[in-house]
N, C-alpha and C positions, 0 to 999 in steps of 0.2 A: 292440254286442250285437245278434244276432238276432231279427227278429221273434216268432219262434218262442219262442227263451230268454225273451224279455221275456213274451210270454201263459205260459207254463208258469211261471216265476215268482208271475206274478198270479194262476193258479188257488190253488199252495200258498198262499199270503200270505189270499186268498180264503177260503180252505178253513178258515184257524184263526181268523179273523177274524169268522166266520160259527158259530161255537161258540158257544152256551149260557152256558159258564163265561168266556169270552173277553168276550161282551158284558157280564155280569153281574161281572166283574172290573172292566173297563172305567168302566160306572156307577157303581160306588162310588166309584172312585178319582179320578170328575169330582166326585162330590157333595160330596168330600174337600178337593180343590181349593175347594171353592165354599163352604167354611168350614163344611161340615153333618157334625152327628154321627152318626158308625156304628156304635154300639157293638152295638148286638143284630144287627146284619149279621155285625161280627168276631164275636161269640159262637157265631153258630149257624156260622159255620165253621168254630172250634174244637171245635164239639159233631159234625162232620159230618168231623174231621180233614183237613180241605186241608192242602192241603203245607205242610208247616213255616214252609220261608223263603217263599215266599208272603205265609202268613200275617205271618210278622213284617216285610214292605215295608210290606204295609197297614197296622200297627199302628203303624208309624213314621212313616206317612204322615199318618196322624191324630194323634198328636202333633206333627209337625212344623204342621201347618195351623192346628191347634187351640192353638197353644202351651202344648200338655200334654196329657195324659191325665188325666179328672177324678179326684179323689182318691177316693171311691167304688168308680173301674172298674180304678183302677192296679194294686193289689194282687190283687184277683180275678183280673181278664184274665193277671198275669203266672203265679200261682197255676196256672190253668188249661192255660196254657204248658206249664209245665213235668209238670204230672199228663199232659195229653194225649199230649206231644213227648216226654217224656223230661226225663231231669235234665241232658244235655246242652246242653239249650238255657238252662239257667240262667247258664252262661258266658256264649252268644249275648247274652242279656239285658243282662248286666252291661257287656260289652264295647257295647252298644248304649248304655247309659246313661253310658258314662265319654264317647262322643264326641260324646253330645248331641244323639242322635238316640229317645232314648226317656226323656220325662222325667216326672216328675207334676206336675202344677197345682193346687198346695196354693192357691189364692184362688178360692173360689166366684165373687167376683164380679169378679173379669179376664178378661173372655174378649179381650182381643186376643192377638196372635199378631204374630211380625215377619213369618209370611207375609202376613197379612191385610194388613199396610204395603206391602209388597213387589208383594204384588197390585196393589193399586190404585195405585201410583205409579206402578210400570211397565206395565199392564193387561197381566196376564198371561194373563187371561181375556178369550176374544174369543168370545161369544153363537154369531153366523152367520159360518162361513167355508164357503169355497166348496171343496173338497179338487180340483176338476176344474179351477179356473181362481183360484187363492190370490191374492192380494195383503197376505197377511201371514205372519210364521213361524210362528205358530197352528195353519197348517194339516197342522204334522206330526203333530198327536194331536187332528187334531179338534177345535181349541177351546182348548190351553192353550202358550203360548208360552214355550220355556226360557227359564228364568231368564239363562243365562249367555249369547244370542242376543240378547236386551232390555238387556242391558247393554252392551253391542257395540253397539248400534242406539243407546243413549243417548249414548256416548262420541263418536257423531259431533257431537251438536248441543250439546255441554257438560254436566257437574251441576248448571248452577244448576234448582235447583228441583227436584233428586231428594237432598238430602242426607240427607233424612230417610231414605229409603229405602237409601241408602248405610249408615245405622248399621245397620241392620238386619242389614246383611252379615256372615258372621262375619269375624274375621281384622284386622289393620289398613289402610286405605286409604291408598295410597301415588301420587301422580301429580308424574312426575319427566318432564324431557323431555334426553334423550340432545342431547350437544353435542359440538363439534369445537374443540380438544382436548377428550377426556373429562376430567370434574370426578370427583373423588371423591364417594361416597352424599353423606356429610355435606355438603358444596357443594350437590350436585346439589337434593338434598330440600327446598333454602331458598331456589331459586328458583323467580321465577313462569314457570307453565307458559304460560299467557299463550293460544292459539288453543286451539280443537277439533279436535279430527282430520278433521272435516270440512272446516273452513275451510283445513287444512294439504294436503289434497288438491286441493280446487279452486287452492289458488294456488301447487300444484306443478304442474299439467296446464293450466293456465289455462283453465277452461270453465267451465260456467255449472251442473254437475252431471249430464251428459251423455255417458256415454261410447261411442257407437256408430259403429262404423268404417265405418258406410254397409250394411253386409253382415246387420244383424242382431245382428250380437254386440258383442264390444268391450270384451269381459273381461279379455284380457291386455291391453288399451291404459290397467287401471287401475293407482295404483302399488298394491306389496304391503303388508299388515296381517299382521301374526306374530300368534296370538295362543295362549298357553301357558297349557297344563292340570295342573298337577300334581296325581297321583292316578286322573286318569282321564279317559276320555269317554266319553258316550252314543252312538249313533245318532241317536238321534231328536235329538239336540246339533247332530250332525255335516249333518246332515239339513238344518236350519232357516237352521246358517250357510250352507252351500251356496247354500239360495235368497236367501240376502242379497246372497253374492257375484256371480250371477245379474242380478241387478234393475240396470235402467239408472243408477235413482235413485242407488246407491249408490256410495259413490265409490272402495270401494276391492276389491280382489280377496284373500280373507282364507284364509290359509292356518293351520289347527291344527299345533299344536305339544303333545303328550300325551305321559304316560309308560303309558297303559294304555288300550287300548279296553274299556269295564266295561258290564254293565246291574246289574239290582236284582239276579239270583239270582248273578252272579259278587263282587260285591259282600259278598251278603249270607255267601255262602261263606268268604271271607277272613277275618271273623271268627269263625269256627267253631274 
């Protein structure tokens, strides 16, 4: 890319980023992260009519963080939904609630959340990053590191010590290691997998976690990580693993495997 492409680039990206509503979207959806509740935030911008699906990322977003929506605000907030948006979005709602993305928090006094585990096990939340000179995947949004990049970055040094955070996961956890001849599932699932993927790279290259071909680079002299998305992927996903792949430290060169490049409003669309 040209120098030129690349500043003209930066200005647009500049230009939306320096927005009123951009930053003021932005802050909520850290504080959201950071476990804090928004409800008179969502209020007044259903009272102020922001965009629909907008709205409903963030409202998903504070149930997902908050492990629920309080009992109080659930019914109003959706109530309000639909008087403001239309009855069309009562679908959106229900479709939103069957996959577990908008639920209510019938216990006053639970406030955990599997993000809240999820957080702190994997530190999804990183305070100070530097966005000019990064040394973590954080630095795609400023501070919060994808979830599905921290898991990738765990898988090198093993689960011990994130099981917890493993339940938390939706779905079942499966860790099988591909053999020569192939075993069938049933075999395979009942053996132990026995290293880390880190230690399976260091003792295919034999080095000490170093891969630099003298030149500065040394990215293809890693072996390849497949790693499959069903459903989708972000940017800001695609973004994070990039710089993993990047970094000396790492030992392998990680290529995605997706069935859909997605953000929140193509997302939110598909259930419409």
């Amino acid at each position: 890319m040209s120098l030129k492409n690349h500043i003209h680039l930066a200005e647009l990206v500049k230009k939306t980023t320096e927005q009123t509503e951009f930053r003021q979207r932005w802050q909520t959806e850290r504080s959201m992260v950071e476990s804090e509740s928004c409800y008179e935030v969502i209020e007044d911008l259903i009272a102020s009519q922001y965009p629909g699906l907008r709205l409903l990322r963030l409202l998903c977003l504070q149930s997902l963080t908050s492990g629920g929506i309080k009992t109080n605000k659930y019914e109003f907030l959706k109530r309000e939904v639909v008087q403001t948006y239309g009855y069309e979005y009562l679908f959106v709602l229900q479709n939103l609630e069957k996959i577990g993305l908008l639920k209510e928090r019938k216990s006053m006094w639970d406030t955990t959340s599997p993000f809240g585990t999820l957080s702190k096990q994997l530190s999804l939340i990183q305070a100070d990053v530097n966005p000019c000179d990064p040394d973590d995947v954080s630095y795609v949004s400023s501070g919060y590191a994808p979830i599905s990049a921290r898991i990738i970055q765990t898988a090198m040094k093993g689960w011990s010590g994130k099981e917890e955070a493993l339940r938390e996961l939706p779905g079942r956890g499966i860790d099988v290691m591909q053999r020569s001849p192939p075993e069938d599932f049933a075999t395979a699932i009942k053996q132990k997998v026995g290293s880390t993927l880190g230690v399976w790279a260091a003792e295919g290259n034999g080095n000490n976690g170093s891969y630099s071909n003298g030149n500065g680079g040394g990215i293809d002299e890693k072996p390849v990580l497949l790693v499959y998305f069903v459903g989708g992927l972000t940017y800001a996903e695609i973004a994070s693993i990039r710089y993993l792949s990047r970094r000396k430290s790492f030992p392998y060169r990680v290529v995605c495997c997706t069935t859909n490049i997605i953000n929140g409003t193509s997302f939110m669309q598909s259930l419409k």
